[in-house]
N, C-alpha and C positions, 0 to 999 in steps of 0.2 A: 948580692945581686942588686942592682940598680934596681929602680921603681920603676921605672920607666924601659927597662928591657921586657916584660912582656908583651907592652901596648906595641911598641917599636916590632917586634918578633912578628905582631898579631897581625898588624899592616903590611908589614913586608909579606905573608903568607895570604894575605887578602890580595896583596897584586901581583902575587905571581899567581893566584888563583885564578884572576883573570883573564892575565894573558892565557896560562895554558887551556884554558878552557875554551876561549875564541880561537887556538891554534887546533883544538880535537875536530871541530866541527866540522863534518865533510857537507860535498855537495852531491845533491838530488838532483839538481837538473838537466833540463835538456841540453843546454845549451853551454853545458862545461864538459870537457873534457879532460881524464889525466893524461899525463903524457906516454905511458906506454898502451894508452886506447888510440893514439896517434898512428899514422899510416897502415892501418890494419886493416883488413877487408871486414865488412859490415851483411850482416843477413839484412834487408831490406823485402816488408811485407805491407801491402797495403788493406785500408779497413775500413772504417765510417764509426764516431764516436756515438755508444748508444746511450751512455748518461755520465755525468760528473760528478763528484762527490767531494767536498773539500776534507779534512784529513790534518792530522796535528804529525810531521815525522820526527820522531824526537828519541833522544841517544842517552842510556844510564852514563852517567863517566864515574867512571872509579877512581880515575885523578879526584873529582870533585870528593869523594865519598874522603880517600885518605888524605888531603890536605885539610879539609873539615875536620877530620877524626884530629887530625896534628895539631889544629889551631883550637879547637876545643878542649880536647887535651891540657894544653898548656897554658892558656889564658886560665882556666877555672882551676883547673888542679894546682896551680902555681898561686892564685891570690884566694885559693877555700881551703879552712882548716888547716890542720898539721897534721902530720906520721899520717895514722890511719883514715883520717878525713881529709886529706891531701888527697890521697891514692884513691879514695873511693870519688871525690869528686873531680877528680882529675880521667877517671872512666867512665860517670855521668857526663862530662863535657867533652870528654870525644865523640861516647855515642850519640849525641844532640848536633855536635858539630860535623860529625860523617853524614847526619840523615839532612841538617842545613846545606852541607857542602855536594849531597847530591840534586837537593830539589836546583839549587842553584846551578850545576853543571845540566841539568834537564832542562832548565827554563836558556840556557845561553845557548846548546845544541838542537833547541826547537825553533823548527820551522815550519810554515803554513808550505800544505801540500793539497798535492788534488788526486784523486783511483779516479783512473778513465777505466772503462767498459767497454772494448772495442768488440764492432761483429770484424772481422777480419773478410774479405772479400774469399777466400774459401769456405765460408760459414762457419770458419772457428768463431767462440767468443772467449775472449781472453782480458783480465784486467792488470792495468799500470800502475804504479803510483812513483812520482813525482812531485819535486818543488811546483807549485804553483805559479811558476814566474813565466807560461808561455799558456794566451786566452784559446780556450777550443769554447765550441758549442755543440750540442747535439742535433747529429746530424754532418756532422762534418766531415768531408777527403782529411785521412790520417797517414801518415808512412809512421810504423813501428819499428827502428832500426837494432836491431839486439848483434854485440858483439859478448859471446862466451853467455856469462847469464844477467848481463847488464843490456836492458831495454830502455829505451828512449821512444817516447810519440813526439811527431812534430806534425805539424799542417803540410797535408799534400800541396806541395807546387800548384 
């Protein structure tokens, strides 16, 4: 085997690392939608925001855990020891690179978010949590729109 066929292996496994792991990332916000949330009727409730809280939303990927496991694996078991010191560090270097490969899949599906508090104008109180990417303040006209068991706060009109 070439010398250079692990590093080569290692790189190629690092960027398709990447992409898949920026393709798992879903969205939290208000103001996306998927497409079969499209033309659908919407529950609509109004409320008043009773406090804000910021919030880390953030996703295990188990892509990231097994391509870690793959690329530690094979980087360290391939260039540590022979026969039996091959094998043992070739599964010290998976499970190093599974738990690398998940912190890294955790840090690229993390997102700043915010749990609103709502009183709901029938005296429910009820809390959200969302992407951080639409400003409220306390005190503020809310419409809470919930299609099935996905809610959305927006600023009342």
């Amino acid at each position: 085997m070439n010398a250079l066929a692990p590093s080569r292996l290692l790189l190629a496994c690092l960027a398709g690392l990447s992409l898949v792991m920026t393709g798992c990332a879903s969205s939290r916000s208000a103001n996306v939608y998927n497409p079969s949330e499209a033309l659908n009727e919407a529950r609509v409730r109004e409320g008043t925001v009773e406090s804000i809280r910021p919030v880390k939303i953030q996703a295990d990927s188990d892509i990231g855990k097994i391509i870690g496991a793959v690329i530690g694996g094979v980087a360290v078991g391939g260039n540590v020891g022979k026969g039996n010191g091959a094998v043992i560090s070739g599964v010290l270097g998976a499970a190093a690179g599974g738990a690398a490969g998940n912190a890294i899949g955790k840090e690229l599906n993390s997102k700043d978010g915010i749990e609103l508090v709502l009183r709901m104008d029938n005296g429910e109180i009820i809390a959200v949590v969302q992407e951080a990417d639409v400003a409220f303040a306390p005190g503020q006209k809310i419409r809470v729109i919930t299609r099935g068991r996905v809610s959305r706060v927006v600023p009342a009109a």
